[in-house]
FIZA-496100 format. One line per field, with one value per residue (C-alpha): x, y, z. Coordinates in steps of 0.02 Angstrom, whole numbers, plus 50000, padded with zeros to 5 digits. Each point is the difference from the previous one (the first is absolute). Example, Ala and Ser with C-alpha at 12.3 -4.5 7.8 and 13.67 -1.06 7.14 Angstrom:
// FIZA-496100
px = c(50615, 50069)
py = c(49775, 50172)
pz = c(50390, 49967)
This chain:
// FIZA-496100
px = c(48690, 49834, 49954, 49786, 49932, 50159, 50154, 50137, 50103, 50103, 50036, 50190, 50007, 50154, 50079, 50104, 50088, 50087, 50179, 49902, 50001, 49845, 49983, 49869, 49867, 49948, 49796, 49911, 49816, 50005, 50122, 50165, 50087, 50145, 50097, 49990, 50136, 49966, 50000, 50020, 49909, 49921, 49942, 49888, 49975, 49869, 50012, 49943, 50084, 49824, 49973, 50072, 50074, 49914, 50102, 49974, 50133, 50017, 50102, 50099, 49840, 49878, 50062, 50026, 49804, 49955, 50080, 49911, 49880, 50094, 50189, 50088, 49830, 50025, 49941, 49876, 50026, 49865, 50026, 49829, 50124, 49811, 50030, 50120, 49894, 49935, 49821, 49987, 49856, 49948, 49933, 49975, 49971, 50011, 50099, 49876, 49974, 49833, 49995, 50020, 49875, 50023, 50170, 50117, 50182, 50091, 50100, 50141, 49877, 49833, 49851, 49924, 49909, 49999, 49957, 50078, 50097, 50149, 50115, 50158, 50177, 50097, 50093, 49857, 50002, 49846, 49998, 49876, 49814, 49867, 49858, 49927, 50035, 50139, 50181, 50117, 50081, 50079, 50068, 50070, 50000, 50148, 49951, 50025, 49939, 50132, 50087, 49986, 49827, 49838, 49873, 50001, 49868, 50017, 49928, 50009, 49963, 49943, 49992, 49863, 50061, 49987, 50006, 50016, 49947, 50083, 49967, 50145, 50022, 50046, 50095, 50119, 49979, 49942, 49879, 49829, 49904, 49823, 49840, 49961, 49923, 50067, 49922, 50086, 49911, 50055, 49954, 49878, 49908, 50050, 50010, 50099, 49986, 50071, 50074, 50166, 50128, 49899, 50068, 49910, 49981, 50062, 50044, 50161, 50031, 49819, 49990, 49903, 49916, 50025, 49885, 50042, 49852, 50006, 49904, 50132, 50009, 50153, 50073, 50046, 50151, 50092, 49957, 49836, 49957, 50096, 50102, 50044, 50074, 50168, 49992, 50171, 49878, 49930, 49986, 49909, 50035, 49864, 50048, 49871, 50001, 49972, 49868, 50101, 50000, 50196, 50128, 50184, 50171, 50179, 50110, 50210, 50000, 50138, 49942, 49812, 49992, 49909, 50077, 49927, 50075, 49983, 49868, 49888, 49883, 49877, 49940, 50104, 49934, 50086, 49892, 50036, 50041, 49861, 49812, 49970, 49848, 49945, 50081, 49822, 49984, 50194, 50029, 50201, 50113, 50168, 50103, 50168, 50085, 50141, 50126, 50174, 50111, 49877, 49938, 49786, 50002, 49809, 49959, 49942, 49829, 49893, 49835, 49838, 49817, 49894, 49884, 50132, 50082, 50188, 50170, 50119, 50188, 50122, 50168, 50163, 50182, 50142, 50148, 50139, 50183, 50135, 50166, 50082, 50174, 50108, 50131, 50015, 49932, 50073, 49942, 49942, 49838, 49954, 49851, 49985, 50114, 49917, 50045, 49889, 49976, 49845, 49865, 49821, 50042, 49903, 49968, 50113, 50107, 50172, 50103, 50188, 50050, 50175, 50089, 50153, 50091, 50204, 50104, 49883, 49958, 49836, 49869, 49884, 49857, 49859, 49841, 49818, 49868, 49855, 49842, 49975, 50169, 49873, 49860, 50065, 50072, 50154, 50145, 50166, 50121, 50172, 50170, 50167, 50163, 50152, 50159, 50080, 50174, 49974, 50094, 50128, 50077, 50161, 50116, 50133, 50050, 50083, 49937, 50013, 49922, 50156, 49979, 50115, 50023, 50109, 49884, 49955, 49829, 49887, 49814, 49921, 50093, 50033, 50182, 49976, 50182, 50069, 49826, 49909, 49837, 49844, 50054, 49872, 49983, 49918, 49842, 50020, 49893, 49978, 49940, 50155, 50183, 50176, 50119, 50191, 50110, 50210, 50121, 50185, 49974, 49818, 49859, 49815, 49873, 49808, 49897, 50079, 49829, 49928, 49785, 49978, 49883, 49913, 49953, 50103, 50189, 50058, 50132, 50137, 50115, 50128, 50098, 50200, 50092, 50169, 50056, 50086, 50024, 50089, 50029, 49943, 50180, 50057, 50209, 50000, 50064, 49883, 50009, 49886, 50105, 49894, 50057, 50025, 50125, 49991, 49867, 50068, 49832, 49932, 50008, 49886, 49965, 49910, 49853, 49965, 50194, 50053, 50133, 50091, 50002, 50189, 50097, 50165, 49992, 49895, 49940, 49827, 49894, 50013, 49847, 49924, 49899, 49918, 49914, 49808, 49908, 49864, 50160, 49975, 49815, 49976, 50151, 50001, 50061, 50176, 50019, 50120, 49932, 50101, 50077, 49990, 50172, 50038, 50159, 50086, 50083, 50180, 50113, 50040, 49811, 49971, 49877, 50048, 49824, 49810, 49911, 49811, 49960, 49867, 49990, 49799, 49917, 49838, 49852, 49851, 49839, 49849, 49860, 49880, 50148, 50164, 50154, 50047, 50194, 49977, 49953, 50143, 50011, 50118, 50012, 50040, 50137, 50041, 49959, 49986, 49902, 49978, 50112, 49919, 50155, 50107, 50074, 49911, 50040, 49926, 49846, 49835, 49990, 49839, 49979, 49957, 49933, 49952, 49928, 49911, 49804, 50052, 49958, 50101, 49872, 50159, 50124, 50020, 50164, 50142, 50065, 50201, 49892, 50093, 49881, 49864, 49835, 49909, 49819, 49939, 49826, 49928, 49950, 49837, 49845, 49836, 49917, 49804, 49918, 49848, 49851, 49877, 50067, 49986, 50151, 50022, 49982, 50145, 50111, 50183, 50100, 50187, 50147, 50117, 49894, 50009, 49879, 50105, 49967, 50166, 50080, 50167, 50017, 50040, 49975, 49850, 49873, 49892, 49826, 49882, 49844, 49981, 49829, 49897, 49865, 50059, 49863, 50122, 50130, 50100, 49896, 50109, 50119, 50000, 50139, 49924, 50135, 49918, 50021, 50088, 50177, 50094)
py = c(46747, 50104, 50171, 49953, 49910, 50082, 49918, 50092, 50069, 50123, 49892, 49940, 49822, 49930, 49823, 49961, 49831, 49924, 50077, 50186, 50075, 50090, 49946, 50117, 49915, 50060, 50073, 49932, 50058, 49968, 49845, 49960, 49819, 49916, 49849, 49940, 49900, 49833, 50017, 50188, 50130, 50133, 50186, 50080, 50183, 50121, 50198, 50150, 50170, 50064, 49859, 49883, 49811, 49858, 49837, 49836, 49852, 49806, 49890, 49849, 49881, 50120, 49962, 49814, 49986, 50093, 49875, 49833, 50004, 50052, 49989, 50144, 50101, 50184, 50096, 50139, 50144, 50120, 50194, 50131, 50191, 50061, 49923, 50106, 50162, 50078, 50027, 50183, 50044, 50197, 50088, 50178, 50105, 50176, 50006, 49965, 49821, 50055, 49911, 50112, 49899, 50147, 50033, 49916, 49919, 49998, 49860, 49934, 50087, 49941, 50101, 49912, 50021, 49961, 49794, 49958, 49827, 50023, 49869, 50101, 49955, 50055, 50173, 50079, 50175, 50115, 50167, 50080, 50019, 50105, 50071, 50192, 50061, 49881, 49987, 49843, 49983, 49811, 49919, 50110, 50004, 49888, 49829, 49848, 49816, 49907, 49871, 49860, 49995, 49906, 50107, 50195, 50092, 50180, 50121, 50184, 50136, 50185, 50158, 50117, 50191, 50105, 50185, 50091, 50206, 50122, 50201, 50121, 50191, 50060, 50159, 49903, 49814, 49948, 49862, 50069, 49907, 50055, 49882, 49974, 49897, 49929, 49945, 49922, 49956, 49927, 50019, 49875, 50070, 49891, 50080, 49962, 50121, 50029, 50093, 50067, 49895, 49832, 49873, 49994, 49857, 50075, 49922, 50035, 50094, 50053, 50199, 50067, 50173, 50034, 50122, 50060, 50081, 50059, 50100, 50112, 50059, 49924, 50060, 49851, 50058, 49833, 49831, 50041, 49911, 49867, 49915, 49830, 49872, 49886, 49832, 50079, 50153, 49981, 50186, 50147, 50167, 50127, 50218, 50107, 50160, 50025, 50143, 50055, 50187, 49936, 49934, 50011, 49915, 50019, 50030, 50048, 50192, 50001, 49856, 49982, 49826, 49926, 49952, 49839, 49943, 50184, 50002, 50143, 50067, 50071, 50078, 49885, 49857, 49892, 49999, 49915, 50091, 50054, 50021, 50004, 50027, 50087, 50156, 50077, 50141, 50039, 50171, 49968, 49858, 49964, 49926, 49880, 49891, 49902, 49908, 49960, 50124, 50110, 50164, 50066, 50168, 50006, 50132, 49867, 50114, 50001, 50089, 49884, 50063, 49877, 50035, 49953, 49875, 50018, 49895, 50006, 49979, 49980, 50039, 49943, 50021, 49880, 50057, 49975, 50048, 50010, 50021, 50153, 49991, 50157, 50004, 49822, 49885, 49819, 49991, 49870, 50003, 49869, 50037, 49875, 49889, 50021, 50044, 50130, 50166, 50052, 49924, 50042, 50022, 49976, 50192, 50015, 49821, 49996, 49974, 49976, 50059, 49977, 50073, 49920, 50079, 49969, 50145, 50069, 49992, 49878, 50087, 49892, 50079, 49951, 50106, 50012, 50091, 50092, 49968, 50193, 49973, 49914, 50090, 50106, 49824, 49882, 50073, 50015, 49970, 50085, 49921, 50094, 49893, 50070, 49933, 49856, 50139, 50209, 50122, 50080, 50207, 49969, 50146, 50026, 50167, 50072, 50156, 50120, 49909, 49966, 49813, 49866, 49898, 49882, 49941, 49820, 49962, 49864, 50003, 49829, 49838, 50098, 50076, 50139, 50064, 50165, 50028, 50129, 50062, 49869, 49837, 49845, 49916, 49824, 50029, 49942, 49936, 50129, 50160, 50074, 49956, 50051, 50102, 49982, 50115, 49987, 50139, 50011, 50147, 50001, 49953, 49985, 50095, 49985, 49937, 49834, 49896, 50019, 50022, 49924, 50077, 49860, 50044, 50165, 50054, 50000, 50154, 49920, 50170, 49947, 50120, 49981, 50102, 49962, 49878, 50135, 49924, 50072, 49962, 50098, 49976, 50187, 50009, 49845, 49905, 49877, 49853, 49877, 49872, 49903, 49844, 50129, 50116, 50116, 50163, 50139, 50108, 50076, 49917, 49893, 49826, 49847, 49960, 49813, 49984, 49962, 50096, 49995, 50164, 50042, 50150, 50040, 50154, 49921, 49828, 49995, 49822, 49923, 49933, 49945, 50108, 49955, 50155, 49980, 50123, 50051, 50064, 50178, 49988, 50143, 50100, 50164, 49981, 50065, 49945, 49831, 49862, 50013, 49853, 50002, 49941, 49955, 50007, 49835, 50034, 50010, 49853, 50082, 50013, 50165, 50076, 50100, 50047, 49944, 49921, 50094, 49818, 49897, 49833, 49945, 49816, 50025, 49900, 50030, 49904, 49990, 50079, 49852, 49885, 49926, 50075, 50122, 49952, 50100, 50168, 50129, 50109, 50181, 50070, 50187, 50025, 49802, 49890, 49840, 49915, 49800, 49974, 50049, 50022, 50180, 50146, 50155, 50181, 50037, 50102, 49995, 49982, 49937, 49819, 49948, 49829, 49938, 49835, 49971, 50016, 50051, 50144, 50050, 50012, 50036, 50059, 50150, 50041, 49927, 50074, 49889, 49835, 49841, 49906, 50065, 49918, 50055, 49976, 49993, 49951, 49968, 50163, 49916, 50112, 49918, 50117, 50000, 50107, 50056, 50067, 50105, 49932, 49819, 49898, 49950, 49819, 49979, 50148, 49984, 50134, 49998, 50104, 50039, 49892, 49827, 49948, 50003, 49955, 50072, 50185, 50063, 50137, 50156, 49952, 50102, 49894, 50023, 49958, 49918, 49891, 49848, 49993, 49920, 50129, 50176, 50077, 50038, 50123, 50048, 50132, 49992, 49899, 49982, 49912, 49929, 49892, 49902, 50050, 50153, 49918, 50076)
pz = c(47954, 50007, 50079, 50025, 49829, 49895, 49966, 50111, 49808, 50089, 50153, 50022, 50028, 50086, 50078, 50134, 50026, 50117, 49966, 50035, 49847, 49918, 49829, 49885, 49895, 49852, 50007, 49859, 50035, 50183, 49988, 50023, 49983, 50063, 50035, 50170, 50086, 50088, 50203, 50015, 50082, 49901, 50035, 49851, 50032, 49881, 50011, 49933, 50022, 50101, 50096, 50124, 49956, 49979, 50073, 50002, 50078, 49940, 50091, 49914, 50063, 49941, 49820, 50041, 50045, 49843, 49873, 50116, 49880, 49842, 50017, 49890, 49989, 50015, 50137, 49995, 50132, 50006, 50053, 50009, 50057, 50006, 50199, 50016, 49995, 50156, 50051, 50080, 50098, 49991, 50136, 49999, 50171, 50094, 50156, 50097, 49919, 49912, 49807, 49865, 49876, 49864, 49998, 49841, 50034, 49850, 49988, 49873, 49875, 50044, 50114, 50153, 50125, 50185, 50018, 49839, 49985, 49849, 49941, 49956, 49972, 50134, 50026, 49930, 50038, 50102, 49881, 50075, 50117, 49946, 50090, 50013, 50173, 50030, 49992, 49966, 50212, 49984, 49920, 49904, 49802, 49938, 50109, 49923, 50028, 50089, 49896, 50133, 50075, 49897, 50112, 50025, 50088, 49921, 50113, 49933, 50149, 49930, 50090, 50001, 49903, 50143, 50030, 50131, 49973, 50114, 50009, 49979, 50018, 49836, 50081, 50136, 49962, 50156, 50024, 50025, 50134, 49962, 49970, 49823, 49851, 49835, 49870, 49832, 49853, 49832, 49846, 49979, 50137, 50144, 50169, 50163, 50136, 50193, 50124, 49984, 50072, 49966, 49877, 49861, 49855, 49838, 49823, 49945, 49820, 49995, 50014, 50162, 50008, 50193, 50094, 50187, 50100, 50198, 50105, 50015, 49826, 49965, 49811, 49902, 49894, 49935, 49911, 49930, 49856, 49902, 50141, 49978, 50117, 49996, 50117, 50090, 50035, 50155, 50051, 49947, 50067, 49948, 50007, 50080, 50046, 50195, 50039, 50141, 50080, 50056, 49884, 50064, 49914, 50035, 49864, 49987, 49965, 49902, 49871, 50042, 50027, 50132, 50175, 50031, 50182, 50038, 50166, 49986, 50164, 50011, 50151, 50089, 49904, 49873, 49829, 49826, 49847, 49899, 50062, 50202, 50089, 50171, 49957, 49940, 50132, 50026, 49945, 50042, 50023, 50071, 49871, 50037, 49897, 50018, 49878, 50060, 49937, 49924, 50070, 49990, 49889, 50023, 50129, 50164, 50019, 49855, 49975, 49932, 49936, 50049, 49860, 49867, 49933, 50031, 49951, 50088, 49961, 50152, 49897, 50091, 49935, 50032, 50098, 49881, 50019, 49880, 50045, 49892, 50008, 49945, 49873, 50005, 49840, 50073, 50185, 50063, 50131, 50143, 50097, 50148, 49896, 49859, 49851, 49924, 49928, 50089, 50097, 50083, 50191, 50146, 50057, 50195, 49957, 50010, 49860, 49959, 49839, 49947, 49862, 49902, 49852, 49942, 50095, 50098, 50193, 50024, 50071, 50142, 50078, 50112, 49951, 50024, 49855, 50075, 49894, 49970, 49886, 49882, 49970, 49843, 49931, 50000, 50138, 49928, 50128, 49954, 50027, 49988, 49992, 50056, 49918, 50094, 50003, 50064, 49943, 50113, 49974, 50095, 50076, 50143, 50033, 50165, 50117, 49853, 49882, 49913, 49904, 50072, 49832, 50076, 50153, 49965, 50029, 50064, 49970, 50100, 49938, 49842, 49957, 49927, 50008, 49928, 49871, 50011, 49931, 49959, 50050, 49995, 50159, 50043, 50069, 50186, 50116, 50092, 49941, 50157, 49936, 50081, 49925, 50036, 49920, 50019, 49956, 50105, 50106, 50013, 50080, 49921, 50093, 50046, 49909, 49991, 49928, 49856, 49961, 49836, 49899, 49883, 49814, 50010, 50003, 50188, 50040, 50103, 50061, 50132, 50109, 50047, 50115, 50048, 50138, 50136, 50174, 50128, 50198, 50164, 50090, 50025, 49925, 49988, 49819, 49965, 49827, 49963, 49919, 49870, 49860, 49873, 50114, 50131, 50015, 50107, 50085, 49947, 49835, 49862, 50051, 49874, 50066, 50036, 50037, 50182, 50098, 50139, 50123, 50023, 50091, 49990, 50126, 50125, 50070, 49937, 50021, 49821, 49946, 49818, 49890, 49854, 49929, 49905, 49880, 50138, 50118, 49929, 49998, 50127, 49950, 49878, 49817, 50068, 50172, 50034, 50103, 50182, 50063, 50197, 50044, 50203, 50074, 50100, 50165, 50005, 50047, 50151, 50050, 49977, 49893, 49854, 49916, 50079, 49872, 49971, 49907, 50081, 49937, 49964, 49949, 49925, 49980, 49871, 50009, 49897, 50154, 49950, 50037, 49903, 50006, 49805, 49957, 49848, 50103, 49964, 50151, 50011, 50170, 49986, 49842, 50047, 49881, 50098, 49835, 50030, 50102, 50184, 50082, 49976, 50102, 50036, 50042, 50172, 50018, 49928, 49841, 49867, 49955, 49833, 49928, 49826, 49947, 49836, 50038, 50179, 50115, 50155, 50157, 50134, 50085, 49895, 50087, 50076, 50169, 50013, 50069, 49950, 49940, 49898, 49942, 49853, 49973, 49796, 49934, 49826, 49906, 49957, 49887, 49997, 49854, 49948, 49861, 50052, 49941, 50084, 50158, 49939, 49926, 49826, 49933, 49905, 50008, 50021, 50089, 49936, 50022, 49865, 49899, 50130, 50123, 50176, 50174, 50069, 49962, 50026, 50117, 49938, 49824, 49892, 49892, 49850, 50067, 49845, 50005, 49892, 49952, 49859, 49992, 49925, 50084, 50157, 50045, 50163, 50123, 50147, 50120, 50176, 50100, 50176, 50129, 50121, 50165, 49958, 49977, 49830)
């Protein structure tokens, strides 16, 4: 075995027979010996570790013919693993295909040139290509020379060092667009030279002094002297100072940094930040910029002098809210279901902000922030909780004022029994609650509803007065015989119990009563509610009393259509409540009807008809806030603290304004209804 004119000594030398297994042969100065079998096949393989094998293949006859002449002679196989090398071809180019004669490829260790022929073992490795003004492009450094090819064309491509100059304002960073030259020059006195924004042929690591010059006496203020180039560098931005009379920016006035996507006009037209032109002769412009959710500061008419130079700075301020809420440290804030504490806002947007925190009501509100909430800085938009329970001063007293401790009370759903005093209600739904109240031989008086007052102690003072009924029938001994016994008239009666009418001295019509707190509605502290009581005819026929009863049906509607089952009407001292059927004194007497959010438009009295139709319609408000004769964005006018649309009649209201701006108070009310009609 040889590599060239050398014996191979390295070179492993092995055998394979016929029964497949490779059998190593000792390398004595290139050779190795063996004994060979008679009729078999052989396979005798040389190899280094750097290059490929060297094989060669005897059949049984090959060995045959070999011993013709000689039988038993041995046999000489010869290897050369200098075959095995490749020849690599070097070609060195630019990417345009133009031969780089000059440039040097090293490779596995050794410098060439473009043309060169090298016999080299294979995976020899490309470290490098060398030429001033030129870059290594492909392949890159690292290639190797495939292990299974005898001929390899090496072509090596370069790339020219390019650089590409640019001019930049040194105040606003904006890309100048002005005509200039640049000249760089090295240190040993070579020169390249262009326009700005031409590629120009540089050699990397060798320091450049660069010179800028333009006509319009452009003030070079970066990369001067010294500057030296990287091949990933293909871009050179150059500072100058612009000689222009107009230099404008944008910046945050709060943290002075510049608003980039802000979009500043001038004179109703749209200029880049730092120096602008054609604004030499304007002794004023009209200033606007705009950046979602940020507000101009800058007055919008500014004042120039044409015969200075003047910079402008257009300072805006973002409109940010944070939500403040009072006395609470563990609320939580959504804002458009999201969770956050504050946020910059889009000035006349609606928002929802809701407020969350453990035993207290949540607060949800739909608002809208003005941008002249922002000018002095971040709007802090307060938030009071109320607690999720109100407190409640309970008392029951009668017509002197005398407490009724053993009145059992009923405030809403709640039980509130025989306490008195503060008592801690559920905060209902709504802010208008009913109040029942139960004592034997009393009746609770108006007001039967509650206001509750949220985020302050609620005075709940209910008025008794005893039960009294008596009848109308002149001499006559009248009962009213109820479950829990019989009550002579007059006399005290429960109310909510039924009774039955009964007579022992005369033959009156019995009839049902079932008596309700609003019976002595429109009766003095110390007057009984009269029971009209008519007299049957005799069972001979004749007549011992005329009744003055007239029996009455009665029908309440809602005006803009629907009938209003829970209208309670009282006709005279009659309280008919819901039940729209009932007997009635003759004569005229005045008709009453109440309905929550209702008003009663007619008839106003009732003349003995027997049927009577009621007409009711909503008590509806529509309320504005105006100013100067023009109507608030915004503003929320509430009563007793809650924005309404329907009022009870006869009932007085604390009239506020819910407004963000402080700036405001009440001047003046004025009630107008349309068309006259109250």
């Amino acid at each position: 075995v040889t590599d060239g004119l050398e014996p191979a000594r390295g070179a492993r030398i092995t055998i394979m027979g016929g029964d497949g297994e490779e059998t190593s042969l000792v390398n004595r100065e290139g050779v190795g010996e063996t004994s060979l079998t008679l009729d078999e096949a052989l396979v005798v393989t040389a190899s280094t570790a750097v290059t490929r094998h060297v094989t060669l293949r005897y059949s049984a006859d090959d060995v045959r013919r070999s011993w013709a002449n000689a039988p038993g002679a041995p046999v000489t196989c010869d290897l050369d693993l200098a075959r095995a090398n490749a020849h690599v071809t070097i070609t060195v180019t630019d990417l345009d295909g133009k031969i780089l004669e000059a440039a040097e490829v090293d490779f596995g260790g050794r410098r060439l040139t473009s043309g060169d022929v090298v016999e080299v073992p294979p995976l020899t490795e490309l470290k490098g290509c060398f030429l001033s003004g030129y870059v290594l492009d492909a392949p890159s450094v690292g290639w190797r020379v495939p292990t299974d090819a005898d001929e390899v064309a090496l072509c090596v491509k370069m790339r020219p060092t390019l650089v590409t100059s640019r001019l930049v304002d040194a105040r606003s960073g904006t890309i100048v667009d002005t005509p200039a030259d640049v000249t760089l020059t090295s240190q040993d006195g070579t020169t390249i030279s262009g326009q700005v924004g031409d590629a120009l042929h540089i050699t990397c690591d060798v320091p450049y002094d660069i010179r800028v010059t333009s006509s319009t006496d452009l003030k070079q203020v970066s990369h001067r002297d010294g500057v030296t180039f990287t091949p990933q560098e293909s871009l050179l931005d150059i500072r100058v100072d612009v000689p222009s009379r107009l230099v404008v920016d944008v910046r945050d006035a709060d943290t002075n940094a510049p608003l980039l996507d802000a979009v500043l006009s001038l004179n109703g037209t749209i200029v880049s930040r730092g120096a602008v032109d054609g604004f030499e002769r304007c002794t004023s412009l009209d200033v606007e910029a705009t950046l979602s959710s940020y507000i101009q500061l800058t007055p919008t008419k500014v004042a120039l002098d044409p015969s200075r130079k003047t910079s402008l700075v257009v300072t805006m301020r973002a409109c940010r809210v944070m939500v403040d809420v009072q006395d609470v440290a563990d609320a939580r804030i959504r804002v458009d279901d999201r969770q956050i504490d504050d946020w910059r806002v889009e000035p006349g947007r609606e928002y929802t902000i809701e407020v969350v925190a453990e035993g207290r009501e949540v607060y949800r509100e739909k608002v809208r922030f003005g941008a002249a909430l922002f000018i002095d800085g971040p709007f802090t938009h307060l938030v009071e909780l109320n607690a999720a329970a109100v407190q409640v001063d309970v008392s029951v007293v009668d017509a002197t004022g005398t407490s009724l401790n053993d009145a059992e009370v009923v405030l809403g759903e709640m039980e509130v029994g025989r306490d008195r005093g503060l008592t801690e209600v559920p905060l209902p739904s709504s802010r208008n609650i009913d109040v029942a109240c139960r004592l034997p031989g009393f009746v609770l008086m108006k007001p039967r509803s509650l206001t509750i007052k949220r985020g302050e102690t609620t005075t709940c003072r209910l008025t008794m007065r005893p039960s009294m009924v008596t009848h109308s029938l002149e001499g006559a001994s009248v009962e009213l015989i109820g479950v829990d016994g019989v009550v002579a008239l007059p006399g005290i009666v429960q109310v909510g119990q039924t009774y039955t009418l009964y007579s022992n001295t005369h033959n009156v019509e019995a009839r049902s009563i079932t008596f309700k707190d609003g019976d002595w509605d429109s009766l003095r502290n110390d007057e009984a509610l009269e029971v009209k009581v008519g007299v049957a005819a005799s069972s001979e026929g004749i007549v011992q009393e005329e009744s003055d009863l007239v029996d009455v049906s009665v029908t309440v509607v809602d005006i803009d259509g629907g009938e209003l089952p829970n209208a309670s009407v009282s006709l005279g001292s009659t309280m008919i409540g819901t039940s729209r059927k009932g007997r009635v004194g003759r004569g005229a007497v005045p008709v009453r009807a109440t309905c929550p959010g209702y008003a009663l438009v007619g008839p106003r009295s009732y003349a003995g008809e027997a049927h009577l139709r009621l007409m009711m319609r909503r008590a509806r408000v529509r309320c504005r806030a105006l100013v100067d004769g023009a109507e608030l964005t915004g503003a929320r006018v509430l009563f007793d603290n809650d924005a309404r649309d329907c009022m009870e009649p006869d009932q007085s209201y604390a009239v506020t304004v819910a407004l963000e701006d402080d700036d405001y108070r009440i001047s003046g009310a004025v009630a107008r209804w349309p068309g006259g009609s109250r």
